[in-house]
N, C-alpha and C positions, 0 to 999 in steps of 0.2 A: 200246860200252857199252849202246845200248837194244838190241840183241841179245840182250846177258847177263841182264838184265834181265828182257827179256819172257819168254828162256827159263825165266829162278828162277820169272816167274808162273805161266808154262805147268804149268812140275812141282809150283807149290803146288796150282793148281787142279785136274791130274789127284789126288794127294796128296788133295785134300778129294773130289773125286769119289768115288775108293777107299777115302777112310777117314772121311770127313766126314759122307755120308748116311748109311753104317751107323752110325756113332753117335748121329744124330739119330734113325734110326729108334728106338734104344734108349732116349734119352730122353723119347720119345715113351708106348715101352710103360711106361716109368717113373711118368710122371705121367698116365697110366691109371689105373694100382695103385693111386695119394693116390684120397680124396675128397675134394674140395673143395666149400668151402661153397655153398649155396644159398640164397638168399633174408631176405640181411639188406639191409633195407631202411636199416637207420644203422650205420655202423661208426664210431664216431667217440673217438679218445683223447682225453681229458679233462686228464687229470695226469700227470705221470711226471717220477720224477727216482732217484736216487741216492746210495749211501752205502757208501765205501771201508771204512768200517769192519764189526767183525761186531756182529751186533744179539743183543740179550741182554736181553729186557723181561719182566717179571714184576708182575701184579697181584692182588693178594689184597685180595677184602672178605669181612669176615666179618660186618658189620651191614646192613640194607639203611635208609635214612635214618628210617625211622620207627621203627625203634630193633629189629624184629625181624631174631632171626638165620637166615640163608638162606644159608649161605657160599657164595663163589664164588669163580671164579680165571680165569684166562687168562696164556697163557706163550708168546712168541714169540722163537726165536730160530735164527738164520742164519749160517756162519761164512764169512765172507770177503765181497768186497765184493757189495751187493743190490741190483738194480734196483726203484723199485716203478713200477704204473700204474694208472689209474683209467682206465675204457672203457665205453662207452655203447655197447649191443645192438641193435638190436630183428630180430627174426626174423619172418617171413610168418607166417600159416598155409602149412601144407605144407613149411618152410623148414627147414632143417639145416645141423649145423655142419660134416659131416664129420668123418671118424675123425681125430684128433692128440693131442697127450699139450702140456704144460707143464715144461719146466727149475724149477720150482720148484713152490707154489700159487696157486692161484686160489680169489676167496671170490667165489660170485654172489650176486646179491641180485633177485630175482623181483619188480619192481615192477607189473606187468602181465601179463594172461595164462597161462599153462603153458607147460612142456617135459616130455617124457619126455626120460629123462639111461638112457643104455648106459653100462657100462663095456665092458671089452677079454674079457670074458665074453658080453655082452649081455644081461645082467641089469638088468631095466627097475624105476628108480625116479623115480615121476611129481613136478614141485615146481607149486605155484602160490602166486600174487602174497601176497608177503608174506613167502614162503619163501628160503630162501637153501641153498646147495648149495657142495661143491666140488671140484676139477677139479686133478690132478698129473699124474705121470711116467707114469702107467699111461695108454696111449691109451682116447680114451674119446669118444663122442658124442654130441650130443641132436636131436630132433626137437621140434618144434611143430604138433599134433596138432588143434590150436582152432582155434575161426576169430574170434578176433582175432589182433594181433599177439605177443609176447611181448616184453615189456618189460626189458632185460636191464642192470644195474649190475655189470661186474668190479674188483676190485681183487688187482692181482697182488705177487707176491714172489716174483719169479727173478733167479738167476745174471747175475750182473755181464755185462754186452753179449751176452747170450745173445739168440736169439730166444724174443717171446713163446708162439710156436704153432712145433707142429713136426708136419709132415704125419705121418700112418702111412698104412698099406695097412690096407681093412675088413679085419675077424677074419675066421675062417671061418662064425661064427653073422652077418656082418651081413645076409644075405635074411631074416631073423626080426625084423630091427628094422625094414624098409620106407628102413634109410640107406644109400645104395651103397658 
């Protein structure tokens, strides 16, 4: 019995020899490809919870309190079950998020400092503190160009157990955005 045994070992470990490292090398050149972030100095979730059901929220003002009219509206809605979360940023100077995309939205909220924001084009639009931005399915990244930090509030609305962040490979414009 420890014969048979050590031999099933023996044939695993030739087996991963011959087929093991070539694959790790390949997962290797894989996560090459992603860029991964750099230089957040807080990543921290805040909130997050859930709702099986589909969201379907509708607000219309058409007065604003002091009696003049400014109409406005906002409309949210999602079919099937939603995860949301609330996520605290903050990014270096010189620090980026690397290329990835969103299963859903993202609403930022710029409390501090700048970003320039790429999309999957690399069409560069700058936000600063006070500004707010947002981020989906099209891969997309930012930089921190300042020299403070960047102060960053998310609040997401994705797909039921989905992941928040989902890597991509840079475009082929990303040596114009300075994000690898």
């Amino acid at each position: 019995m420890k014969v048979i045994f050590f031999r099933g070992f023996t044939q695993r470990r030739t087996i991963w020899k011959n087929a093991g490292i070539p694959a790790l090398l390949a997962l290797g050149v894989a996560t090459v490809l992603a860029t991964p972030p750099v230089g957040f100095v807080v990543n921290q979730i805040l909130a997050k919870g859930n709702t099986l059901n589909n969201i379907s929220e509708h607000v219309q003002i058409a007065k604003n309190q002091d009696g003049t009219v400014e109409p406005w509206q906002a409309q949210v809605q999602a079919q099937g079950a939603t995860d949301t979360y609330v996520q605290h940023l903050v990014l270096a100077p010189g620090g980026y998020s690397g290329w990835h995309s969103h299963p859903g939205i993202l609403v930022a909220t710029l409390v501090g400092g700048s970003v320039d924001f790429y999309d999957a084009n690399c069409q560069k639009t700058s936000y600063a503190a006070g500004q707010i931005y947002f981020e989906a399915a099209q891969p997309h990244a930012i930089i921190n160009r300042g020299s403070e930090n960047a102060d960053i509030y998310l609040a997401y609305l994705i797909k039921h157990g989905q992941s928040r962040r989902i890597e991509a490979d840079a475009p082929v414009c990303a040596p114009t955005t300075g994000i690898p």
